[in-house]
Every structure is written in structure tokens, then in C-alpha cells.
N, C-alpha and C positions, 0 to 999 in steps of 0.2 A: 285408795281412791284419793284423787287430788280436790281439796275444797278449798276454793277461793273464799279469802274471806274479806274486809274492808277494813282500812288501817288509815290513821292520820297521823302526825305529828306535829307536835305543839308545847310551846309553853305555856304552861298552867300556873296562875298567881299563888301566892300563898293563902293558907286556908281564910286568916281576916278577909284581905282583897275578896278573893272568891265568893266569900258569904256579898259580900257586898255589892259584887255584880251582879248574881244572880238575885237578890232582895230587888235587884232591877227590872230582870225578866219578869220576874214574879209580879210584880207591881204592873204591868206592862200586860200580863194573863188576867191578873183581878179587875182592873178596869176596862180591858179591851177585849177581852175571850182572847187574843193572841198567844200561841203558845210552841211555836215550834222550835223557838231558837234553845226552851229549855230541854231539848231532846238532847244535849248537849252542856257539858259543864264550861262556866266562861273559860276562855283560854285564846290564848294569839295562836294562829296555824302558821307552822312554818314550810310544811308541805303537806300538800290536797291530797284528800283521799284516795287512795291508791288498793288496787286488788292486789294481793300477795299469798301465795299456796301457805294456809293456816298449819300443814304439818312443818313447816319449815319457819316458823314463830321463835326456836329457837337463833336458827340465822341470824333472822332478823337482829335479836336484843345483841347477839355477840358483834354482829359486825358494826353497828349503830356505838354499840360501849366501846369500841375499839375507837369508832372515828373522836367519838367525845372524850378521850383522854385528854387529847391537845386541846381543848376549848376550856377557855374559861370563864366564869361568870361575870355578868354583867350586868348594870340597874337598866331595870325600864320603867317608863315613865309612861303613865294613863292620864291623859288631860283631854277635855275639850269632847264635843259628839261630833261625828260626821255622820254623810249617807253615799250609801252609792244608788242613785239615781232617786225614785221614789219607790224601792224594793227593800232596802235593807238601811239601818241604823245601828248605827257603831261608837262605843267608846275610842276614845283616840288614843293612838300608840305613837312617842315620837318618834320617827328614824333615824334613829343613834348610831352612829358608824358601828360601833358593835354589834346590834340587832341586825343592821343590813347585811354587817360579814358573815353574820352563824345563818340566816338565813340563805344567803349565798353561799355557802360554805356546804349548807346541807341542801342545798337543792344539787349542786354537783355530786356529791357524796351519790346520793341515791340515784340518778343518772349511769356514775360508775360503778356501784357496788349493787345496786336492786334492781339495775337496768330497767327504769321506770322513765318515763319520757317527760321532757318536759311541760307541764300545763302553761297555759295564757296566763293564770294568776302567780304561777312562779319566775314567770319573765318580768312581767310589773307587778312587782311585790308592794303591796300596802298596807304594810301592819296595824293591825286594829281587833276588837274586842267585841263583836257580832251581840247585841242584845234584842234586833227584834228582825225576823225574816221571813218569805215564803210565804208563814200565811196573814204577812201586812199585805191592806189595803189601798189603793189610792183615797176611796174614801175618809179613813181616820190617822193617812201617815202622819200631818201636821200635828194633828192632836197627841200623837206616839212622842212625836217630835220634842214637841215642846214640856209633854212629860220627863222625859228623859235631862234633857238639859236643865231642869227645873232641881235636879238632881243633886248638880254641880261635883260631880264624882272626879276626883286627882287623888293619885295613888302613884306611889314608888315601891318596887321592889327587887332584888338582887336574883336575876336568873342564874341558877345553878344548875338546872337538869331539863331534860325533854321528857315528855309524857309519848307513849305511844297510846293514843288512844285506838280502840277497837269496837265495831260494830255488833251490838247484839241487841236482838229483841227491839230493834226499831231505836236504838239510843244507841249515841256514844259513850262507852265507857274508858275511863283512866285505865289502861293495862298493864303499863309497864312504866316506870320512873327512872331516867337515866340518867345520873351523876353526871356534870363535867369533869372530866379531872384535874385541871390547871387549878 
């Protein structure tokens, strides 16, 4: 029997950064009851959720570790908060020609190999680092707002690998950790 199941890819900061975004969300659930975006460990998406036949998981990691041989790591930089509209508030990712390439890199990748189509947000890619969404309000986004930037969160780190993360039980889970090889 074929079961679809729901798949993203991303890169996930290293565990300090990580503690330290989410000490975000968290702070963002303690004083706002807001809590969606920790269904989810911080991480930049480099392609959107995608259904993929769950018995064929192995494919998936072989042909994914195949394309990342040739890739190699590179720093990303976390500065500054954005928003996209009054819905969603976001750590800032800057668009490093290198981040733009692997994610350009893998948006074709999966096109060619996953024959996965391409989304609206893999055509205008805008790297960033999701810390409050869905269930923000218009009532207390400002107030989300200026918590967050109150923050003052800037972080560097050396991308080495994709995470495949996987849908269970209503969270995203970290499932697979995929080496660069360069």
C-alpha cells in the first residue's frame, strides 16, 4: 500500500543557534499563548513541503546524498527581524550567493530527480528563520514584533548538511541529516 507522507528540506543551525531560536519561540508562547511555529525546530527551508510515497524514504536519502556530494559548505548569517505581511515574523537570513546557489541548486535537483513541481515560494526564495506564525494575530502582531527585535539575535554558522525533516504526529521532525561532501 502506497502512503504518502510529508517531507521538507532545510537547513538546521547548530545546536547553540538552535537553543537560542527557539528560547524565541518560546518566549513568544510564554507571553502570548502563541505556539505554532514550535511545531517545528528553527531551521531556513530550502524546499516546501512536499508529499513523497513514505516506502520509498530510502530513494529519497540516496538520491538527495548523491546530489550533495558536490556542494559544499558554507556560512550563514542570522541578523535583523522581518515580516511577511502582518502573518508571519522572521529572523533574518542574508542572501549570500552561496545560500542562493544550494537553494537554487535544490530546487532543480527535486524538479529533476523527485519530479516535484515547483511552489510560488521556490521561485521567490527568501531565506529566513520562521519564529512566530498561523496562530499570530493582527491584534498583538506589533507587540510579537517588538518582542522579538528586543532580542537583538545575530548568529553565524557554517552549513554543512540538509536536514530532511518529516511530518509526524502533527510536528515536524529532523529525520535525516545529509552531509555536503565538498
Amino acid at each position: 500500500m502506497k502512503i504518502m507522507q510529508k517531507y521538507f528540506l532545510a537547513l538546521l543551525p547548530p545546536p547553540e543557534i538552535l537553543e537560542m531560536a527557539q528560547d524565541i519561540k518560546m518566549l513568544i508562547r510564554d507571553q502570548f499563548g502563541i505556539k505554532y511555529a514550535l511545531k517545528s525546530p528553527p531551521h531556513i527551508t530550502l524546499k516546501m513541503p512536499f508529499s513523497y510515497n513514505e516506502a520509498k524514504e530510502s530513494i529519497l536519502e540516496e538520491k538527495l546524498a548523491r546530489f550533495l556530494e558536490a556542494q559544499k559548505p558554507f556560512e550563514v548569517k542570522i541578523a535583523g527581524v522581518g515580516t511577511f505581511g502582518n502573518r508571519v515574523i522572521f529572523l533574518g537570513i542574508e542572501k549570500s550567493t552561496e545560500l542562493m546557489a544550494m537553494q537554487s541548486s535544490v530546487k532543480t535537483f527535486c524538479k529533476r530527480e523527485l519530479n516535484l513541481v515547483d511552489e510560488l515560494s521556490d521561485r521567490n526564495y527568501h531565506p529566513h528563520l520562521t519564529v512566530s506564525f498561523k496562530d499570530l494575530k493582527p491584534g498583538n502582531f506589533f507587540e510579537v514584533l517588538e518582542l522579538v527585535r528586543q532580542q537583538s539575535f545575530r548568529a553565524y554558522f557554517n552549513a554543512g548538511e540538509i536536514t530532511i525533516l518529516k511530518r509526524l504526529n502533527q510536528k515536524w521532525i529532523p529525520y535525516r541529516n545529509l552531509p555536503f561532501g565538498g
